[in-house]
TIMAR-35039 format. One line per field, with one value per residue: x, y, z of N, C-alpha, C in turn; residue number from 1; residue in three letters. Coordinates in steps of 0.1 Angstrom, whole numbers. Each point is the difference from the previous one (the first is absolute). Example, Ala and Ser with C-alpha at 12.3 -4.5 7.8 and 13.67 -1.06 7.14 Angstrom:
# residues 2
n_x <- c(132|-4)
n_y <- c(-57|11)
n_z <- c(78|-7)
ca_x <- c(-9|9)
ca_y <- c(12|11)
ca_z <- c(0|0)
c_x <- c(9|-8)
c_y <- c(12|11)
c_z <- c(0|8)
pos <- c(1|2)
code <- c(Ala|Ser)
This chain:
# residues 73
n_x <- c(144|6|-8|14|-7|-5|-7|-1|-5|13|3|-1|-3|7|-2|2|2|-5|-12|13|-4|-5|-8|-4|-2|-6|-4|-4|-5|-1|2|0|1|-17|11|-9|0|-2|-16|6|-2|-9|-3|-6|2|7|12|-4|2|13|-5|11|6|-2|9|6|6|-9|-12|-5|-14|-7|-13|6|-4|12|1|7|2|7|10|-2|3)
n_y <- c(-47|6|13|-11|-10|7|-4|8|-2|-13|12|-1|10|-3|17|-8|-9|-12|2|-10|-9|-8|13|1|-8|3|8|-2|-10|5|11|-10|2|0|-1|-11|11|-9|0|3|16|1|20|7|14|0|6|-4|-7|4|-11|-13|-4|-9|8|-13|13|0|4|10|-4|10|1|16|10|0|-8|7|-10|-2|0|-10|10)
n_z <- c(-114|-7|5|-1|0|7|-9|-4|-16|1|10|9|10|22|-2|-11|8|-6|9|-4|8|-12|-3|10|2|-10|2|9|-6|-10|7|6|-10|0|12|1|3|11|2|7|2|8|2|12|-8|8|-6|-11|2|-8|-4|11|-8|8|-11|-9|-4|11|-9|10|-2|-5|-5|-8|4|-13|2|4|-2|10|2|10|8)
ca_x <- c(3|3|-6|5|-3|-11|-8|-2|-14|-6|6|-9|-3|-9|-13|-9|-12|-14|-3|-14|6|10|13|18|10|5|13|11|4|4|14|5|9|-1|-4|-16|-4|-17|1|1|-10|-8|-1|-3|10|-9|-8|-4|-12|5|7|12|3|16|-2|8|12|3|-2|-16|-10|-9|-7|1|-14|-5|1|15|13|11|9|-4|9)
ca_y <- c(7|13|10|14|-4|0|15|8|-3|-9|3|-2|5|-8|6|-3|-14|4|-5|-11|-6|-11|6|-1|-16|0|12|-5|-15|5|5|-14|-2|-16|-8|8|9|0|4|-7|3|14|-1|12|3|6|15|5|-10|-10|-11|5|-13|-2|-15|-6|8|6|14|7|8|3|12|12|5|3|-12|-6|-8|12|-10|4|-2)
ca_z <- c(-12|5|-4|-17|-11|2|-9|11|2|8|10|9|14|5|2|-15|-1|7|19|1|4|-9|-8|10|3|-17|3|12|-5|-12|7|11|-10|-3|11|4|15|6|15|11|9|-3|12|-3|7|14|0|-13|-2|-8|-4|-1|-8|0|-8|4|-2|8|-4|-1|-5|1|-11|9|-3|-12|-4|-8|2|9|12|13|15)
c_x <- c(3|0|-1|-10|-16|-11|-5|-19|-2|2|-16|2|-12|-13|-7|1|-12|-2|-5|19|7|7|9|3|7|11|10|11|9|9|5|7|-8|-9|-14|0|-17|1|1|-9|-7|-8|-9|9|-2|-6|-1|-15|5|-5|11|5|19|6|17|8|3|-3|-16|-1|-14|-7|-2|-16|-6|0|16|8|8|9|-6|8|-3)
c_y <- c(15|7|10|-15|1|11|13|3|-15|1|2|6|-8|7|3|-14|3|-4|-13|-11|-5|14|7|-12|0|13|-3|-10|7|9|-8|-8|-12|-6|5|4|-5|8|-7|1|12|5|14|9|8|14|6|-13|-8|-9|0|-17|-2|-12|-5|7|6|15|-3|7|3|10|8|6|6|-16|-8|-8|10|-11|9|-8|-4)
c_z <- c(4|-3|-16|-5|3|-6|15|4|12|12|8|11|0|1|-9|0|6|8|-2|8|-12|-6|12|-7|-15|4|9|-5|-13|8|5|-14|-5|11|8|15|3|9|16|13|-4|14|-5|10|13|-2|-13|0|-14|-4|-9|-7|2|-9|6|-8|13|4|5|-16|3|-9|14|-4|-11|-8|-2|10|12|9|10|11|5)
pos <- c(1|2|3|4|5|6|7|8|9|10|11|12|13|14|15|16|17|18|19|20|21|22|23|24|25|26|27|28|29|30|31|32|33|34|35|36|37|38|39|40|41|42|43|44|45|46|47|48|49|50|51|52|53|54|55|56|57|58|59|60|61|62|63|64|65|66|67|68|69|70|71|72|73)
code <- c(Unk|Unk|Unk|Unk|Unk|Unk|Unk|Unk|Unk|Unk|Unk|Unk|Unk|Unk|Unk|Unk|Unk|Unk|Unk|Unk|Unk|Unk|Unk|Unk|Unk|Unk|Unk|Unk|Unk|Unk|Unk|Unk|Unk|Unk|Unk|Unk|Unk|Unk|Unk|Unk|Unk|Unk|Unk|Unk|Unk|Unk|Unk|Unk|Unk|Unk|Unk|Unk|Unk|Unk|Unk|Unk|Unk|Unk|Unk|Unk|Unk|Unk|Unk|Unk|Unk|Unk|Unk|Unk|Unk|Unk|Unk|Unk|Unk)
């Protein structure tokens, strides 16, 4: 769907879901047009201490130290 048809109240940044694995997966999946993003792996990260969630978009995540959702390298 594309963007002109979308209310702007339903617009979502990934750093206003909340820290819980299923609402990545509802957010991730809902940008993926639909199609459901899991997770594939998960790791801590060597030098922040991370936990770092690799889903199958191909994208790290991880909650940064205020609680939020961040892509990580």
């Amino acid at each position: 769907m594309s963007q002109a048809f979308v209310k702007e109240s339903e617009e979502q940044w990934l750093h206003e879901v909340a820290p819980t694995m299923n609402a990545l997966i509802v957010y991730l999946s809902r940008e993926n047009n639909g199609i459901r993003v899991y997770e594939k792996n998960n790791y801590l990260h060597p030098k922040t201490g991370i936990l770092v969630h690799t889903m199958s978009n191909g994208m790290n995540y991880g909650i940064d130290k205020d609680g939020k959702w961040e892509i990580v390298d």
